[in-house]
N, C-alpha and C positions, 0 to 999 in steps of 0.2 A: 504494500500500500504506500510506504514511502518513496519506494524508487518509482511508483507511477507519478506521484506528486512531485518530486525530484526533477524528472522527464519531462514532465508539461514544463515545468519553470524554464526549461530549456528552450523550450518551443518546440516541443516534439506534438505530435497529432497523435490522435487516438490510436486509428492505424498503425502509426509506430512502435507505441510503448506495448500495445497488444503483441506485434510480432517480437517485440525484442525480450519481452518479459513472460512469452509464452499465455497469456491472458486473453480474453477477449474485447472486445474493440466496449461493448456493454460495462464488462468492467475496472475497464480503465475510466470510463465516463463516469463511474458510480463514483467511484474515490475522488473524482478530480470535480464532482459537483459537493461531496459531502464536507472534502478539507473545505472549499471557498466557503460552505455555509458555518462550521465550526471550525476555524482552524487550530483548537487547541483538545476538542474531543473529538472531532470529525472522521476518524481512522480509527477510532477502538469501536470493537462491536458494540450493538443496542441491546439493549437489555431482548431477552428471547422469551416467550411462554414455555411451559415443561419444568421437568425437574432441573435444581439447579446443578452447574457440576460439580461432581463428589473431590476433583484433585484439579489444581491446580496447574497454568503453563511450567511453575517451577517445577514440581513434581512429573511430567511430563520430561523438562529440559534433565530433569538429575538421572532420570530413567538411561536415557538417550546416550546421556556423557558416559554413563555404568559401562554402556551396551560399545562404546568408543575404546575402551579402555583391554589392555592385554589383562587376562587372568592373574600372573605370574607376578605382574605390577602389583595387583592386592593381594601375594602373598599365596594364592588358592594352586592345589594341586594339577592344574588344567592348563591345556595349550588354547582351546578357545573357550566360549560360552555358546551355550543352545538359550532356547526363551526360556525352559526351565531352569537352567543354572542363574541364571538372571535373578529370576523371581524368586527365587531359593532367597539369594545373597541379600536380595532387598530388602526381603522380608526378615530377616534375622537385625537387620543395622535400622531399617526404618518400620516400628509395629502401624499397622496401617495401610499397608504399600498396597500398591494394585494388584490384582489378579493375574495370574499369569498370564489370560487371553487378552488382559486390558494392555498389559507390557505388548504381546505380540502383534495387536494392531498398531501399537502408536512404533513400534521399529518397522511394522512392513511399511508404513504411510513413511516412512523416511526412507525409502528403500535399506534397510541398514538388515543383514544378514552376517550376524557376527562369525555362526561356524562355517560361514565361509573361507576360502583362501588361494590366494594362487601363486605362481614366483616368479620373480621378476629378479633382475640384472642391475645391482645401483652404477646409476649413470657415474661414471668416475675420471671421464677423459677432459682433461683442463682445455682443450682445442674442442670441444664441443661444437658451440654454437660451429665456430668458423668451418668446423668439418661437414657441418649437417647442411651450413648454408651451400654449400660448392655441391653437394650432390642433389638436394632440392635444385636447383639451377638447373641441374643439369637436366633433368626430368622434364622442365619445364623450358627446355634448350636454350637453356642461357648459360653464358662460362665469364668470368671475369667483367659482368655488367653487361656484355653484349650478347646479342641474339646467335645461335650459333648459324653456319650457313648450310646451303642444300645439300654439302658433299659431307656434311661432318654426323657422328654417329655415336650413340651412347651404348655401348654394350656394360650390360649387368652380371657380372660371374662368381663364382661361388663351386665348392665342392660339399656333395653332401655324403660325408661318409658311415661307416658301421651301419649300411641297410641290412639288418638281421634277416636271415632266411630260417623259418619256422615251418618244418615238414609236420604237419597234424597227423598224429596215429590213428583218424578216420574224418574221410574225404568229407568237406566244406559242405553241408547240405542248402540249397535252395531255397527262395522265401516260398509259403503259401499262402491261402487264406488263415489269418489268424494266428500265422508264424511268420515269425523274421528269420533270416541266417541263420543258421546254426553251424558255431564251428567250436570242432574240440580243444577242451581246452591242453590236454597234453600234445607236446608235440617235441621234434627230436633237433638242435639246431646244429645250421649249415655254419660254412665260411659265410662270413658279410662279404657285403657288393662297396663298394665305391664309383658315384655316381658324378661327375664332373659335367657343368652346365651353362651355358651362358646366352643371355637371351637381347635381344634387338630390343630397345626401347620404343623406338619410334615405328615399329614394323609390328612388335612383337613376334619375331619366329626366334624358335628355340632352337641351339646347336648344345647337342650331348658327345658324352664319352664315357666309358665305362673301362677304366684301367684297372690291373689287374690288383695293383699299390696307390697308396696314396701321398707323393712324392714330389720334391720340386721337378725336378724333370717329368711328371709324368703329365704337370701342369703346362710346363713350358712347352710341352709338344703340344697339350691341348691349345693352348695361345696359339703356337705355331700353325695348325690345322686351320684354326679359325682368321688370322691374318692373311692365308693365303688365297681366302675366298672373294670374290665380289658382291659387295663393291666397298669391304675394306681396305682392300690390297690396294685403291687409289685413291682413297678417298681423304681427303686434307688432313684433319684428325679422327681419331678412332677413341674416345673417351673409354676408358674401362674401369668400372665401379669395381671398389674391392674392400672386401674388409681384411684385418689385420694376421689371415689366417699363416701359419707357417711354410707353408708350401709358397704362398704369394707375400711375403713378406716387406711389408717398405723396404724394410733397413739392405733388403736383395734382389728383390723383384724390379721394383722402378729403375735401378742402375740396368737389370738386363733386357727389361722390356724398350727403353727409350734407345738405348745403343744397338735393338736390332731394329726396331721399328719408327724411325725418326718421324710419322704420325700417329703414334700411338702416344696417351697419356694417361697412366694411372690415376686413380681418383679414389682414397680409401674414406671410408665411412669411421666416424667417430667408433672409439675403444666398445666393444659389447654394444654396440646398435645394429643388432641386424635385420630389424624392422625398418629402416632405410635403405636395404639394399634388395631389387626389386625380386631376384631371383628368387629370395625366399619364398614369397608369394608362387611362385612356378613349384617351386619344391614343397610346400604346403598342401594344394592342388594334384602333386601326382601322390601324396602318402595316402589322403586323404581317397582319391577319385580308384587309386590303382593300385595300391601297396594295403590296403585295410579295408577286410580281416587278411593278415598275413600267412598264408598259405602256400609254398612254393615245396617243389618235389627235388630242385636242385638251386643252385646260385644260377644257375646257364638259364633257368625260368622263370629265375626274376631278371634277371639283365635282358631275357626278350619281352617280358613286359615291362620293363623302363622305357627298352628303345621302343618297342611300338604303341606305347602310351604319347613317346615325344612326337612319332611321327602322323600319330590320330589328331593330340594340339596342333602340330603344324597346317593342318588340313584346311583350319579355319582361320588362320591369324588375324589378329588386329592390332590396332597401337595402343599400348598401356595409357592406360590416363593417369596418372601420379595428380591424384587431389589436395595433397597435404603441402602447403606452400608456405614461404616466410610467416605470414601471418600465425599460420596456425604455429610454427614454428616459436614464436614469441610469447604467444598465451601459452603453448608449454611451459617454457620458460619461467613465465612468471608463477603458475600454478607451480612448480619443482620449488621457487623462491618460497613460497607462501610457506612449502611444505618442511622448508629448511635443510632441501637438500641443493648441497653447494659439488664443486668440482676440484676442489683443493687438493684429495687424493686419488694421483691418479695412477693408473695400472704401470705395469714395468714396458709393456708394448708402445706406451704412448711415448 
């Protein structure tokens, strides 16, 4: 209600503050006729008919923070909290507290799902921003401030290694009506695969390999393979996205890539962001579309469904669209600030 009264002072339109504040255009108008008639109660509700309520915003907010908080912070034998651990603890420190289903609406109405979890990578590379800006750029075909030109090309590469091969001790069964999949769960494993990948940004077609090792040489041939195709092999510069992997290494890579390929130019992705680099998305796509549920009789049958997984994508290409640009780039940023995560230490790669 403030940020709609906020907005109007601006001179924002109803229309606006509705889109920006996810509200409707109704009420934005509502708060923005009721501040002008009271502007010192005009935003706190009206008194309601019914019963009145039994607990209070504070009682609500204290719930909330509970539900914010790691277990192990107050001491408690647990790695998260469910509604019932919740309501337990409230109830012992506060006599009174709400019910447990009253806790579990006011955390679903926050989206807040405490035994939730998931893991993530803390961002740690002090070249951060400057890293993320040069490859957003380049997505969006710009390199150094300018546009790139008609001959220049962004390729995104990556190796994705240890694809496990899992022979099931009874054949993958068929969905039916009223069944899904079924696939056993014992099974005997193979040699892993190594799957070496890199894909045309502006094209979107994909170039694979499947070496036998996963080795600097086994990259540089793959480099080598893919430079001597058209319309690399003439093309002004050849951009190549990389992250920090050992096989492609800055501190070895860049010296051999630029000295064999004078338009070829490395482009590494900040320390542990490999959600910046597009291949993954390709690589996500085949575990997901062709790799799972994992089922192969030998390593030779899954490396023929990689290659002709690559060569069914290829069938249809288009050009990736990279959405994610400075802007969004910066509210990152700021939200990481908020959260007081800084870039001070940074890995030994960097």
């Amino acid at each position: 209600r403030s940020q709609i009264v906020l907005l109007s002072a601006r001179g924002w339109s109803n229309a606006a503050i509705a889109r920006h504040l996810h509200v409707t255009e109704n009420t934005a108008r509502l708060w923005r006729r009721r501040f002008v008639e009271d502007p010192d109660h005009g935003l706190e509700d009206r008194p309601r008919p019914g019963r009145p309520r039994r607990y209070s915003e504070l009682d609500r907010a204290t719930v909330i923070a509970f539900a914010c908080e790691l277990p192990i912070r107050r001491g408690l034998p647990l790695s998260r909290f469910s509604y019932a651990d919740i309501a337990r603890e409230i109830r012992s420190e506060h006599p009174g507290a709400p019910s447990r289903s009253t806790i579990a609406r006011w955390l679903r109405a926050n989206s807040l799902r405490p035994w939730r979890y998931r893991y993530w990578k803390f961002p740690r590379d002090p070249h951060f921003r400057e890293r993320a800006e040069e490859v957003i750029d380049l997505y969006h075909r710009r390199w150094e401030g300018h546009p790139l030109g008609p001959n220049d090309y962004v390729l995104s590469a990556d190796e994705k290694t240890c694809i496990q091969v899992l022979q099931r001790t009874h054949p993958t069964g068929p969905p039916s009506p009223q069944h899904s999949i079924r696939v056993e769960h014992e099974y005997a494993r193979g040699e892993p695969v190594t799957y070496l990948a890199a894909v045309d940004v502006s094209r979107g077609k994909v170039f694979g390999d499947l070496p036998s090792e996963n080795t600097k040489v086994t990259f540089y041939r793959f480099v080598d393979r893919v430079m001597a195709r058209e319309p690399y092999r003439s093309a002004d510069r050849v951009f190549w996205v990389l992250d920090h992997g050992h096989s492609h290494h800055p501190a070895t890579f860049g010296y051999w890539m630029t000295g064999r390929y004078p338009n070829a130019v490395p482009v590494y992705t900040p320390t542990h962001s490999s959600w910046l680099n597009v291949i993954e998305n390709y690589f996500s796509a085949l575990t997901r579309q062709a790799l799972t549920p994992n089922d192969f009789a030998t390593p030779e049958a899954l490396r023929v469904r990689i290659h002709d997984f690559e060569r069914w994508r290829n069938r249809a290409v288009r050009p990736i669209r990279w959405r994610f640009d400075r802007e969004d780039l910066d509210q990152l940023m700021d939200r990481w600030a908020g959260e007081g995560i800084t870039f001070e230490t940074a890995s030994a790669s960097s």
